[in-house]
mmCIF entry with sequence, helices, sheets and N, C-alpha, C, O atoms, coordinates in Angstrom:
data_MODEL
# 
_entry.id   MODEL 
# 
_entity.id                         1 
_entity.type                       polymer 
_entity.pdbx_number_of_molecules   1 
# 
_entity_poly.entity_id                      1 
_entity_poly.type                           'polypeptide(L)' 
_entity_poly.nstd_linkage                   no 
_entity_poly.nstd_monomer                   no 
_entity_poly.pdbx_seq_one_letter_code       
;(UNK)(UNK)(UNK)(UNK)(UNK)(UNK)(UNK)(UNK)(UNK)(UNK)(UNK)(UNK)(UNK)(UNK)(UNK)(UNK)
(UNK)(UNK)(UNK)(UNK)(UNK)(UNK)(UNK)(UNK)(UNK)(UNK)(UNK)(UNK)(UNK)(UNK)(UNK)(UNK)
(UNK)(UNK)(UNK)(UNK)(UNK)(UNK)(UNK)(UNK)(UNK)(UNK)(UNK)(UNK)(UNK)(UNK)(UNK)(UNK)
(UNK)(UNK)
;
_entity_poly.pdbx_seq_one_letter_code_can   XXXXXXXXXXXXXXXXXXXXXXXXXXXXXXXXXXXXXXXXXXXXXXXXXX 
_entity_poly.pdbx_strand_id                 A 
# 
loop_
_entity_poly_seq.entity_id 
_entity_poly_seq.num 
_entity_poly_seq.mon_id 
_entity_poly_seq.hetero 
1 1  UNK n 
1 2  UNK n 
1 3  UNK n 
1 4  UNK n 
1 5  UNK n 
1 6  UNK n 
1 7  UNK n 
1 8  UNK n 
1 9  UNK n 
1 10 UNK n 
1 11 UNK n 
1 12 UNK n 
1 13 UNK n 
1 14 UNK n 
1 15 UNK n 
1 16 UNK n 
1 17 UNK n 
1 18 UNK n 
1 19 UNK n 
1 20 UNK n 
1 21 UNK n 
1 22 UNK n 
1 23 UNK n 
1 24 UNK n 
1 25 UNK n 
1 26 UNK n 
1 27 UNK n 
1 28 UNK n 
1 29 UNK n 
1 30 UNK n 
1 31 UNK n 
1 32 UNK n 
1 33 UNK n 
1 34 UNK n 
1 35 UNK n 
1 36 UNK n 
1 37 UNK n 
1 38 UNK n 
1 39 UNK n 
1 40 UNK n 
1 41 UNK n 
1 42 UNK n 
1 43 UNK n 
1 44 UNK n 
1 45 UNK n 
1 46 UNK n 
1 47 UNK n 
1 48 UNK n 
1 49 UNK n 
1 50 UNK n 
# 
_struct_asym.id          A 
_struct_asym.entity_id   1 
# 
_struct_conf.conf_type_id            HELX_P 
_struct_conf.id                      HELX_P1 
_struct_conf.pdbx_PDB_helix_id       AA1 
_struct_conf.beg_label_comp_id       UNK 
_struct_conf.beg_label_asym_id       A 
_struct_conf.beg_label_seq_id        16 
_struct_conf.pdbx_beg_PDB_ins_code   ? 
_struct_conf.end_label_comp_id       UNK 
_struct_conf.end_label_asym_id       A 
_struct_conf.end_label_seq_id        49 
_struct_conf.pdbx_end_PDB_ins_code   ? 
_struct_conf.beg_auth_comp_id        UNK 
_struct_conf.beg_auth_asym_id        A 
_struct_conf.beg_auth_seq_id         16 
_struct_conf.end_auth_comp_id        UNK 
_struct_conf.end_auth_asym_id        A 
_struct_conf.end_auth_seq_id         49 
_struct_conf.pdbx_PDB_helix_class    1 
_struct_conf.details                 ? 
_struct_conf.pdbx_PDB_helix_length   34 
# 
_struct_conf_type.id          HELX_P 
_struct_conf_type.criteria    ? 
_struct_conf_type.reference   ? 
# 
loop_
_atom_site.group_PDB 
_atom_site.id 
_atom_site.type_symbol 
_atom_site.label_atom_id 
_atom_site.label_alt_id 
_atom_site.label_comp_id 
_atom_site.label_asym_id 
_atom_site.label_entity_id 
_atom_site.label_seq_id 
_atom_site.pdbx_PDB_ins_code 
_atom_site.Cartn_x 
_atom_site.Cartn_y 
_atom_site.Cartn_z 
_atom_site.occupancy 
_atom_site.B_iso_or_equiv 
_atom_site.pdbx_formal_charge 
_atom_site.auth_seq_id 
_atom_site.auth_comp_id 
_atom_site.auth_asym_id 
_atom_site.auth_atom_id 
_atom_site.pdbx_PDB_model_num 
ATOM 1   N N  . UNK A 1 1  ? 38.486 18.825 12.392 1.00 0.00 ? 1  UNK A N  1 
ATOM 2   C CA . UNK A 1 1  ? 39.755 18.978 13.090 1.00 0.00 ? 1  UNK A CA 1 
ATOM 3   C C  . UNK A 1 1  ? 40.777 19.579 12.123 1.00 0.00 ? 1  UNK A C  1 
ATOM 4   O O  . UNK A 1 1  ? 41.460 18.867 11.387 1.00 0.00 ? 1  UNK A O  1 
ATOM 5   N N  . UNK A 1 2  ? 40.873 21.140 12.155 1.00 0.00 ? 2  UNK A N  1 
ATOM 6   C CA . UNK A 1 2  ? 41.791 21.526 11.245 1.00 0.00 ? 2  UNK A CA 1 
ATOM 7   C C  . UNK A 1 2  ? 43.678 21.693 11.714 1.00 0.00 ? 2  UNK A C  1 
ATOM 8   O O  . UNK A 1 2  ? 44.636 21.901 10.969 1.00 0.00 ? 2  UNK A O  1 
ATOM 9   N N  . UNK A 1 3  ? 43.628 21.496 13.249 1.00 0.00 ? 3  UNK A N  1 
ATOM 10  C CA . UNK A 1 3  ? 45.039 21.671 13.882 1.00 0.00 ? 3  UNK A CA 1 
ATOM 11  C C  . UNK A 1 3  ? 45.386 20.132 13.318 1.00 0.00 ? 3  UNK A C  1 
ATOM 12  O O  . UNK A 1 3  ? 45.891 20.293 12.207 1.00 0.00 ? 3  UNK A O  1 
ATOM 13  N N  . UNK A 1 4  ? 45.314 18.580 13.665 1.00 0.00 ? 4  UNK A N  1 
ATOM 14  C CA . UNK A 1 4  ? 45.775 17.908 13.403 1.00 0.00 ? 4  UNK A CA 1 
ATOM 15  C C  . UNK A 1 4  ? 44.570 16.779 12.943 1.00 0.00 ? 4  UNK A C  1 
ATOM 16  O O  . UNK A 1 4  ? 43.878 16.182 13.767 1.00 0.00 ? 4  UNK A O  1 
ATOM 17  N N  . UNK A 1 5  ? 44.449 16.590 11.294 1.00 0.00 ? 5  UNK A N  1 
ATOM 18  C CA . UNK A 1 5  ? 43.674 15.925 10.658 1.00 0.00 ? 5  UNK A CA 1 
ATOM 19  C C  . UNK A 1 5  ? 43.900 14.380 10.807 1.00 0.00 ? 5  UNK A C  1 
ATOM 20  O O  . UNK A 1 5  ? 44.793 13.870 10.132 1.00 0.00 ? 5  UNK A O  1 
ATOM 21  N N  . UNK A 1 6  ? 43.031 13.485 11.779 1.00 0.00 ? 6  UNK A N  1 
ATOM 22  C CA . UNK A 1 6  ? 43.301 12.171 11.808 1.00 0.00 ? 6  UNK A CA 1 
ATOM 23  C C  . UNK A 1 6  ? 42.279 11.655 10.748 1.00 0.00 ? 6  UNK A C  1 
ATOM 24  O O  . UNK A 1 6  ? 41.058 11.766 10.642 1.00 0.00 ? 6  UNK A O  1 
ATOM 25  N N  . UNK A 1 7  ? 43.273 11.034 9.988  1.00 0.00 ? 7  UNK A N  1 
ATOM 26  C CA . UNK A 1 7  ? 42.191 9.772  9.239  1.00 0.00 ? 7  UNK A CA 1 
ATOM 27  C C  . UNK A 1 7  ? 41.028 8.860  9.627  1.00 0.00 ? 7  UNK A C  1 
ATOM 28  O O  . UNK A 1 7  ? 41.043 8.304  10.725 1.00 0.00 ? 7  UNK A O  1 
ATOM 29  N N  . UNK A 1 8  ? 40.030 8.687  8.778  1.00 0.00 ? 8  UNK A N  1 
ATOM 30  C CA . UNK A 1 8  ? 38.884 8.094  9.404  1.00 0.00 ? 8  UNK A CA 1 
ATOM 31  C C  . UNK A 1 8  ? 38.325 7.663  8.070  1.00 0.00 ? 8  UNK A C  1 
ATOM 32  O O  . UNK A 1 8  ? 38.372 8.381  7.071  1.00 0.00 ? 8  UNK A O  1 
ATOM 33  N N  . UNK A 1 9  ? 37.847 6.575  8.098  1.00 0.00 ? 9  UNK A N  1 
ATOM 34  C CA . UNK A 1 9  ? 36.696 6.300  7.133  1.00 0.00 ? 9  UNK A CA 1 
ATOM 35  C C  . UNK A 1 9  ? 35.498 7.539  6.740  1.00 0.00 ? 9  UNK A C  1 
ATOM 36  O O  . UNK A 1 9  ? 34.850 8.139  7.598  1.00 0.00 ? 9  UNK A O  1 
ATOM 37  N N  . UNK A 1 10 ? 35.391 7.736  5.405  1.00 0.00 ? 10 UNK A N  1 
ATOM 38  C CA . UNK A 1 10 ? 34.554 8.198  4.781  1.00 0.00 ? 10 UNK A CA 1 
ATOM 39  C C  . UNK A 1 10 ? 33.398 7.917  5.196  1.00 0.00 ? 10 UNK A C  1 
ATOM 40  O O  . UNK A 1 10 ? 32.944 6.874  4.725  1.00 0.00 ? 10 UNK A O  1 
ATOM 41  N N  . UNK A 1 11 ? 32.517 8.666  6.165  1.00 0.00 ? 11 UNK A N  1 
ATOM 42  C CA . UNK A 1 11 ? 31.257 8.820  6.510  1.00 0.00 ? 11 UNK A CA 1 
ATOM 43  C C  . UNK A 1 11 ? 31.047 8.339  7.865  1.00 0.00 ? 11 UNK A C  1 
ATOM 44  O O  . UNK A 1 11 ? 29.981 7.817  8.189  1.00 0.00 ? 11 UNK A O  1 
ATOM 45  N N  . UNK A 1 12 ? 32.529 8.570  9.093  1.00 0.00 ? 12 UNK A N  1 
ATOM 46  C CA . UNK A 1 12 ? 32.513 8.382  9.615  1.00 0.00 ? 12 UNK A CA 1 
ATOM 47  C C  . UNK A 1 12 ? 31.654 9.568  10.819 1.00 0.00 ? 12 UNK A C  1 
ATOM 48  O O  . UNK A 1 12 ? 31.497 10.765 10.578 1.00 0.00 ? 12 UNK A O  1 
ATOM 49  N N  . UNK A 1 13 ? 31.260 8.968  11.905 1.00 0.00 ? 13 UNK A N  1 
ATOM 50  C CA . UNK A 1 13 ? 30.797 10.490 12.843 1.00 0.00 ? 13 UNK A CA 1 
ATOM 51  C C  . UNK A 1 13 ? 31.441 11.447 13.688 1.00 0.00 ? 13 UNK A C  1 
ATOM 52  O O  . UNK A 1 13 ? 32.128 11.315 14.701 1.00 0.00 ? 13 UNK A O  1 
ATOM 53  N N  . UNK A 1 14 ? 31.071 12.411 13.056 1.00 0.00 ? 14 UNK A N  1 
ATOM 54  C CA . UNK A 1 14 ? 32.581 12.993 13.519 1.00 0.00 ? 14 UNK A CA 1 
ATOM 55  C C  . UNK A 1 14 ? 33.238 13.510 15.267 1.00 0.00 ? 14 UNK A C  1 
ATOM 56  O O  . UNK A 1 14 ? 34.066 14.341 15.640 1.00 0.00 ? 14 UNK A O  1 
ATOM 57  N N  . UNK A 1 15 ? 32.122 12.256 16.150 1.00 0.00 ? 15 UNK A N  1 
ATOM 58  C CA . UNK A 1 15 ? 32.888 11.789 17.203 1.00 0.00 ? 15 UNK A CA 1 
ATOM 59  C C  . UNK A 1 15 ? 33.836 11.035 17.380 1.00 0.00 ? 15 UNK A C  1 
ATOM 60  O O  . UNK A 1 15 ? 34.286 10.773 18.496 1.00 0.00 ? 15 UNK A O  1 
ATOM 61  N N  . UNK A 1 16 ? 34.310 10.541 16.216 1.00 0.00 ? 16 UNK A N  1 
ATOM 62  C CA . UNK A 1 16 ? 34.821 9.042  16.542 1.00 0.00 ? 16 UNK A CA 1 
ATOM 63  C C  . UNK A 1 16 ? 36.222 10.196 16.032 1.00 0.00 ? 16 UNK A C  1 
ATOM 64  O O  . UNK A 1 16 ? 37.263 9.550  15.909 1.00 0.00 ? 16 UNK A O  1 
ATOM 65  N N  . UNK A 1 17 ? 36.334 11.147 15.845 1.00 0.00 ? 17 UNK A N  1 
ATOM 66  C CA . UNK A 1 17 ? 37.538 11.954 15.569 1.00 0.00 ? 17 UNK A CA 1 
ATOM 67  C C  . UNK A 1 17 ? 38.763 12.508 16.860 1.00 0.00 ? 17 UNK A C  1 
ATOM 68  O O  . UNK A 1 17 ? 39.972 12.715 16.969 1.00 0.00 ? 17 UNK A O  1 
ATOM 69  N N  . UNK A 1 18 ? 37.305 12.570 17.802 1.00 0.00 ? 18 UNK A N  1 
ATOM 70  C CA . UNK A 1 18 ? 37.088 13.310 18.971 1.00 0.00 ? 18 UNK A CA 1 
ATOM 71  C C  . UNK A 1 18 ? 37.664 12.204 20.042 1.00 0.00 ? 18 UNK A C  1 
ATOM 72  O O  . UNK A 1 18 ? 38.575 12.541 20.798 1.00 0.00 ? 18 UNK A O  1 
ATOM 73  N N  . UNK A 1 19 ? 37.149 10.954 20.091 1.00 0.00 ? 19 UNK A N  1 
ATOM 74  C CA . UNK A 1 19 ? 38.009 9.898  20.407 1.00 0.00 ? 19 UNK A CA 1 
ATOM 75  C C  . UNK A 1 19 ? 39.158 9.133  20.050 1.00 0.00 ? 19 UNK A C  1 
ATOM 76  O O  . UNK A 1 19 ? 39.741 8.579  20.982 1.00 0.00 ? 19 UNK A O  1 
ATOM 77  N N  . UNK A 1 20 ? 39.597 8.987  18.913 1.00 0.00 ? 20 UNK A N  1 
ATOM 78  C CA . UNK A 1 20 ? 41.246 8.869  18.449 1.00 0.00 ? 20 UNK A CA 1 
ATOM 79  C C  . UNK A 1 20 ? 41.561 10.019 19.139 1.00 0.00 ? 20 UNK A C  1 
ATOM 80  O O  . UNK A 1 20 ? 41.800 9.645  20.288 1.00 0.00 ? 20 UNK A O  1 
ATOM 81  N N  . UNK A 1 21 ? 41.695 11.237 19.067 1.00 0.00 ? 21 UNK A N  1 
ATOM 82  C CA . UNK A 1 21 ? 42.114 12.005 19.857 1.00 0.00 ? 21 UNK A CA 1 
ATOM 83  C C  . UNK A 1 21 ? 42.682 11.960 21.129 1.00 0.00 ? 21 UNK A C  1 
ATOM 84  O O  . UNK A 1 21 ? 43.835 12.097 21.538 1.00 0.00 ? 21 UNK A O  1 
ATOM 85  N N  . UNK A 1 22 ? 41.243 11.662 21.841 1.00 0.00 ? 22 UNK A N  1 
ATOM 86  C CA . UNK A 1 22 ? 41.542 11.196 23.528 1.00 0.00 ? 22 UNK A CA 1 
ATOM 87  C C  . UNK A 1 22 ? 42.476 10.239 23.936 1.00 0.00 ? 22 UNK A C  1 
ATOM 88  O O  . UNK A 1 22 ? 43.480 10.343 24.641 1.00 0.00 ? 22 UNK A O  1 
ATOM 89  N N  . UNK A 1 23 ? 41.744 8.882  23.120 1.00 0.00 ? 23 UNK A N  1 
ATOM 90  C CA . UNK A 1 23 ? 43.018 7.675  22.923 1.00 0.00 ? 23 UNK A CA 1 
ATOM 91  C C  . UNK A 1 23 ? 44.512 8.050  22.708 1.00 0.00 ? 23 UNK A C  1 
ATOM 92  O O  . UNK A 1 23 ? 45.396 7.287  23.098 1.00 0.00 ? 23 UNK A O  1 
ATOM 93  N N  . UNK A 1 24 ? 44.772 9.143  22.130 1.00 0.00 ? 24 UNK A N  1 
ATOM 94  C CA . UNK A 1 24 ? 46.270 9.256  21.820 1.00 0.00 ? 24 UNK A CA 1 
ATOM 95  C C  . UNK A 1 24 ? 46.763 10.096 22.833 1.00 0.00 ? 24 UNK A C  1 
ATOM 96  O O  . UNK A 1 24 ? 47.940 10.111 23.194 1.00 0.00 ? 24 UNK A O  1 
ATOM 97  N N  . UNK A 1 25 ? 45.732 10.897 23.358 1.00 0.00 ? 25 UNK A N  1 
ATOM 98  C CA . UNK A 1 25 ? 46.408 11.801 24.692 1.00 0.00 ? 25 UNK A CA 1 
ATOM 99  C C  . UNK A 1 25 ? 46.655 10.707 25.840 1.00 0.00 ? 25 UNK A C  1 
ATOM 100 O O  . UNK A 1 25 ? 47.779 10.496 26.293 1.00 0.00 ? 25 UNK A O  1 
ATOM 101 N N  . UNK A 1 26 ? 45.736 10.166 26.182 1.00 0.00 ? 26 UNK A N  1 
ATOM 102 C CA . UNK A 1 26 ? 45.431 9.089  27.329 1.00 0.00 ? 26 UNK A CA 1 
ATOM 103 C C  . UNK A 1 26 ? 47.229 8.443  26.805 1.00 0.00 ? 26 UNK A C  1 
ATOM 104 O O  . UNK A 1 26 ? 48.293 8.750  27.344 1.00 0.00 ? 26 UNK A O  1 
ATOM 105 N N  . UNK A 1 27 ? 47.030 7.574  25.705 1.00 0.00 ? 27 UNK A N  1 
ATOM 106 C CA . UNK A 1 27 ? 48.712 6.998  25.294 1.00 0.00 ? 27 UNK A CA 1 
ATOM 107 C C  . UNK A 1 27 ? 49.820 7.624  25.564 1.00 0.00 ? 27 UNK A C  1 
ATOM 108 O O  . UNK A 1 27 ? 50.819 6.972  25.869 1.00 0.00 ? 27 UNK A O  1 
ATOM 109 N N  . UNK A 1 28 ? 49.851 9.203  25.493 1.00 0.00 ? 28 UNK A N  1 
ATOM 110 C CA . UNK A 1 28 ? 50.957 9.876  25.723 1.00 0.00 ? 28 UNK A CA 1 
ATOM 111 C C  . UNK A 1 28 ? 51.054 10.047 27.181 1.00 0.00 ? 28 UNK A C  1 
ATOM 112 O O  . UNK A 1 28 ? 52.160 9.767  27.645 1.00 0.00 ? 28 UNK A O  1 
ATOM 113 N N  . UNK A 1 29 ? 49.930 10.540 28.221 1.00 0.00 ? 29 UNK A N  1 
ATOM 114 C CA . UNK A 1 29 ? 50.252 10.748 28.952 1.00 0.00 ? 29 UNK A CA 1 
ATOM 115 C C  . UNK A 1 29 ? 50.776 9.096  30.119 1.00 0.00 ? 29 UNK A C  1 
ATOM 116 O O  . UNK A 1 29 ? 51.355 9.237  31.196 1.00 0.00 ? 29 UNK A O  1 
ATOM 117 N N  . UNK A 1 30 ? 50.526 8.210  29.745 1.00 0.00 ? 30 UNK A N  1 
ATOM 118 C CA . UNK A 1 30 ? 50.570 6.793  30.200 1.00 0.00 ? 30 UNK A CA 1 
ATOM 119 C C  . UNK A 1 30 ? 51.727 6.701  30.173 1.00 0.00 ? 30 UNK A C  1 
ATOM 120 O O  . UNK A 1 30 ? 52.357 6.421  31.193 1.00 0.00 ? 30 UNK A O  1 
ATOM 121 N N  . UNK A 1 31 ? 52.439 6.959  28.749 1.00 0.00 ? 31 UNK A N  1 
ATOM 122 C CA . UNK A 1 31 ? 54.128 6.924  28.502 1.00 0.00 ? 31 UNK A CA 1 
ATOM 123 C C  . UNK A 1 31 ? 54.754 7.632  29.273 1.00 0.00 ? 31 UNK A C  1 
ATOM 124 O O  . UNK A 1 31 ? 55.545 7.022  29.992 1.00 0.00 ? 31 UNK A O  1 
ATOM 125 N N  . UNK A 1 32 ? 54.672 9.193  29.452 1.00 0.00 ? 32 UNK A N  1 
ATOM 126 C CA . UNK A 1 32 ? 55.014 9.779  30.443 1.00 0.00 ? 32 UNK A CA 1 
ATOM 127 C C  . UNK A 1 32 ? 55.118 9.646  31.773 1.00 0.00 ? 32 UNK A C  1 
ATOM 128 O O  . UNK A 1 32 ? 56.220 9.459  32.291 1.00 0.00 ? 32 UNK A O  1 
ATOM 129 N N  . UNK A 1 33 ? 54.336 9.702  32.270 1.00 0.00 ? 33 UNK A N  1 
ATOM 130 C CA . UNK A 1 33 ? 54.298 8.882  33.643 1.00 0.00 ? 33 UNK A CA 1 
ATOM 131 C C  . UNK A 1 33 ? 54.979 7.697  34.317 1.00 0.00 ? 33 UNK A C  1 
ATOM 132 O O  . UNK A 1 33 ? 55.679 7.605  35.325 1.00 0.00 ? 33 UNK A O  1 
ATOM 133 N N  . UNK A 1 34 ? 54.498 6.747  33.343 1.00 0.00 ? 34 UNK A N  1 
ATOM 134 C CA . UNK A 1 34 ? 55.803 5.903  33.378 1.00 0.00 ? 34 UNK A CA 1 
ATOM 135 C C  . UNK A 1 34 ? 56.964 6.006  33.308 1.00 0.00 ? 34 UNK A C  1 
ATOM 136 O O  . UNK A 1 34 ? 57.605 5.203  33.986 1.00 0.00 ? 34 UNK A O  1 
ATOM 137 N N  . UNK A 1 35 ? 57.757 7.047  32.449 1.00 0.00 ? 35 UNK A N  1 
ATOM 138 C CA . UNK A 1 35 ? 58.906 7.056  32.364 1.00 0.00 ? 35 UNK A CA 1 
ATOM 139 C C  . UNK A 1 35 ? 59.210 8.029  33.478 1.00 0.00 ? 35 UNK A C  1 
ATOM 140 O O  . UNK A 1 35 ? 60.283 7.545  33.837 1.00 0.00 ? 35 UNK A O  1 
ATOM 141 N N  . UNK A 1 36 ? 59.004 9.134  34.332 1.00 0.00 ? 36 UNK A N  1 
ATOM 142 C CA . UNK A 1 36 ? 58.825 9.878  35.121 1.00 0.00 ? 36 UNK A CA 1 
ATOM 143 C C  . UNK A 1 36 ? 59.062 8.594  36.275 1.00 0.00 ? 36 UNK A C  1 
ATOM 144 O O  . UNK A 1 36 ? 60.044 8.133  36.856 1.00 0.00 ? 36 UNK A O  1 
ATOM 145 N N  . UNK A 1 37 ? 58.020 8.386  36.263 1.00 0.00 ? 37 UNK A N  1 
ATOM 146 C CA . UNK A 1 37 ? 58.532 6.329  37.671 1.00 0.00 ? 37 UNK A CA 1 
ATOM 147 C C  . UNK A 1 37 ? 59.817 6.164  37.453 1.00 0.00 ? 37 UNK A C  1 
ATOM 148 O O  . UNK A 1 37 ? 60.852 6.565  37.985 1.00 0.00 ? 37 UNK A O  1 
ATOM 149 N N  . UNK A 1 38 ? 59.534 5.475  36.539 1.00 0.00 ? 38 UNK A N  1 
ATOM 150 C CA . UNK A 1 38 ? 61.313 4.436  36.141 1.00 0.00 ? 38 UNK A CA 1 
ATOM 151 C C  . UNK A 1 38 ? 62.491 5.444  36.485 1.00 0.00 ? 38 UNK A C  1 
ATOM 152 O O  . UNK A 1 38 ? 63.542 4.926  36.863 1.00 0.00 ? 38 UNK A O  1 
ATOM 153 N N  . UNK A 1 39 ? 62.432 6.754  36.398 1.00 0.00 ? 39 UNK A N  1 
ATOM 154 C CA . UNK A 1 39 ? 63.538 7.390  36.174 1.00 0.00 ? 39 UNK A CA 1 
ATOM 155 C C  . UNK A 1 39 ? 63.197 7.888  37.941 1.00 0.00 ? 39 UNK A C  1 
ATOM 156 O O  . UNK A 1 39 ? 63.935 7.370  38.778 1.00 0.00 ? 39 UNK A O  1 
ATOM 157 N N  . UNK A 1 40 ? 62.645 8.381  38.195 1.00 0.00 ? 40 UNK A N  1 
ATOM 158 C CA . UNK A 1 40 ? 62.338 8.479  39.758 1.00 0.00 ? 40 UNK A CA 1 
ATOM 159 C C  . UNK A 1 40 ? 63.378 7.432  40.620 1.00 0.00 ? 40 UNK A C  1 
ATOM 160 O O  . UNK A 1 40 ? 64.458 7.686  41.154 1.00 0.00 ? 40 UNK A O  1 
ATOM 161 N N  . UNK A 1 41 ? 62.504 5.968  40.527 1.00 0.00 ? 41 UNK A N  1 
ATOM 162 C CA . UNK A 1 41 ? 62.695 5.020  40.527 1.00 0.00 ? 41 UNK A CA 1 
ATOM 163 C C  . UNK A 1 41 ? 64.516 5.051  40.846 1.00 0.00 ? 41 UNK A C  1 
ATOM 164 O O  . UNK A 1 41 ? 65.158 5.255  41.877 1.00 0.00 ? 41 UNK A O  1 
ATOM 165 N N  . UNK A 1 42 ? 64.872 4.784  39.605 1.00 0.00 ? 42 UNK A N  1 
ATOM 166 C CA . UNK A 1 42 ? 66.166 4.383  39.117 1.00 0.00 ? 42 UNK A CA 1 
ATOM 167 C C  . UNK A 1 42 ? 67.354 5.601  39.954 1.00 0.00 ? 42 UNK A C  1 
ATOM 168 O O  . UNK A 1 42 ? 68.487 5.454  40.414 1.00 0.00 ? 42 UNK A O  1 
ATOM 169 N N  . UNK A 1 43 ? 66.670 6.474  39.880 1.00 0.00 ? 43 UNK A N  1 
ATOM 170 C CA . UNK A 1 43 ? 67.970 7.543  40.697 1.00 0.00 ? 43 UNK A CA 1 
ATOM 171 C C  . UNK A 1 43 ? 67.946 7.175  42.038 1.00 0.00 ? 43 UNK A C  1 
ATOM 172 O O  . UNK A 1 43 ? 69.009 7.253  42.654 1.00 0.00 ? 43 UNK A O  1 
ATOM 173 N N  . UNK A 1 44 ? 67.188 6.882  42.476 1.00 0.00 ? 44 UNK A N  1 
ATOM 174 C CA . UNK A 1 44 ? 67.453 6.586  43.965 1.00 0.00 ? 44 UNK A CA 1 
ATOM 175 C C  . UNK A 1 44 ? 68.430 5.579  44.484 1.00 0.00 ? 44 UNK A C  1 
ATOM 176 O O  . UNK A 1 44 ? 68.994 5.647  45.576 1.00 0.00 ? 44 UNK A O  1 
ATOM 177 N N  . UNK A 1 45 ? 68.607 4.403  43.363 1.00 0.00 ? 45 UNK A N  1 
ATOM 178 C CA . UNK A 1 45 ? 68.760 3.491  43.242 1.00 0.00 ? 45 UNK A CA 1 
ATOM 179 C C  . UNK A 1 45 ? 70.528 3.922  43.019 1.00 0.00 ? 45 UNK A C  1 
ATOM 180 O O  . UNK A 1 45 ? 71.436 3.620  43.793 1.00 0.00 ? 45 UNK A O  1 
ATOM 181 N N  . UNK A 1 46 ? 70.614 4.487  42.083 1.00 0.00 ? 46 UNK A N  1 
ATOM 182 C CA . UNK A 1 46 ? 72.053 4.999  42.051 1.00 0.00 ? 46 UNK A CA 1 
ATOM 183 C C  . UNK A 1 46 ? 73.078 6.087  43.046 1.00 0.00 ? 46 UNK A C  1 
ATOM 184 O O  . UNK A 1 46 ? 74.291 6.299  43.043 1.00 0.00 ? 46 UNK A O  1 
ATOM 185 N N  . UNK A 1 47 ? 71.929 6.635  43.871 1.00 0.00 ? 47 UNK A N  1 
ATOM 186 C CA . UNK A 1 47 ? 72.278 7.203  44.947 1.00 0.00 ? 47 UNK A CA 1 
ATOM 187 C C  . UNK A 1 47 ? 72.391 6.548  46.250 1.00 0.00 ? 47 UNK A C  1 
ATOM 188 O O  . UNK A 1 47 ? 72.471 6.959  47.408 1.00 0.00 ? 47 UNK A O  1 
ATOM 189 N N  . UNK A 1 48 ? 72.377 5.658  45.818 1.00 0.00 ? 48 UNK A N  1 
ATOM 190 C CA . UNK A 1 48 ? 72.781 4.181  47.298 1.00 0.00 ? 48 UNK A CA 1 
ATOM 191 C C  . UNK A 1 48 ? 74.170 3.657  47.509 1.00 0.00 ? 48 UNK A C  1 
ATOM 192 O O  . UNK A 1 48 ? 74.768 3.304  48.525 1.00 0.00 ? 48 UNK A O  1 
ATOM 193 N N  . UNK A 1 49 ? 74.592 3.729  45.902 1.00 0.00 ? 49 UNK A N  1 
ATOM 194 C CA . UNK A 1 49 ? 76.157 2.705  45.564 1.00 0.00 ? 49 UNK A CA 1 
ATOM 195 C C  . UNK A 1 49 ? 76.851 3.707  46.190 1.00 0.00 ? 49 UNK A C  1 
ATOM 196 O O  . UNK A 1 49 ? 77.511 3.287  47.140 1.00 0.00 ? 49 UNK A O  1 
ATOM 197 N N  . UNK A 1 50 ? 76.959 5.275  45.924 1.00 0.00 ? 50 UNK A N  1 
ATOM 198 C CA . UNK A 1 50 ? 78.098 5.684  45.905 1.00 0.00 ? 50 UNK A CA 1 
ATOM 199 C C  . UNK A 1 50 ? 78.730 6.032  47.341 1.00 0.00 ? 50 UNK A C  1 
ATOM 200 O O  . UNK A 1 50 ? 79.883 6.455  47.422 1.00 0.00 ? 50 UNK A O  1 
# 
C-alpha cells in the first residue's frame, strides 16, 4: 500500500492491510450517514417552530 501506509506487525499477510482498510472506510462511511440523519432529522424539526 504505497497511497496510505497502515501499520501492521512485521510478517503480517498482506491481507490483513486490505482489511484495516475496509474497516476504516465502513467507519467513515457509518459516521457520515449518521450525521446526514441527525441533520436531516433536526431541520425539519426547526422548520415547525417558526
Amino acid at each position: 500500500m504505497r497511497l496510505y501506509p497502515i501499520p501492521v506487525p512485521a510478517g503480517a499477510p498482506p491481507w490483513l492491510n486490505l482489511l484495516l482498510l475496509a474497516g476504516g472506510i465502513v467507519v467513515f462511511v457509518v459516521l457520515l450517514w449518521q450525521a446526514v440523519r441527525y441533520f436531516r432529522n433536526n431541520n425539519n424539526a426547526d422548520d415547525d417552530e417558526s
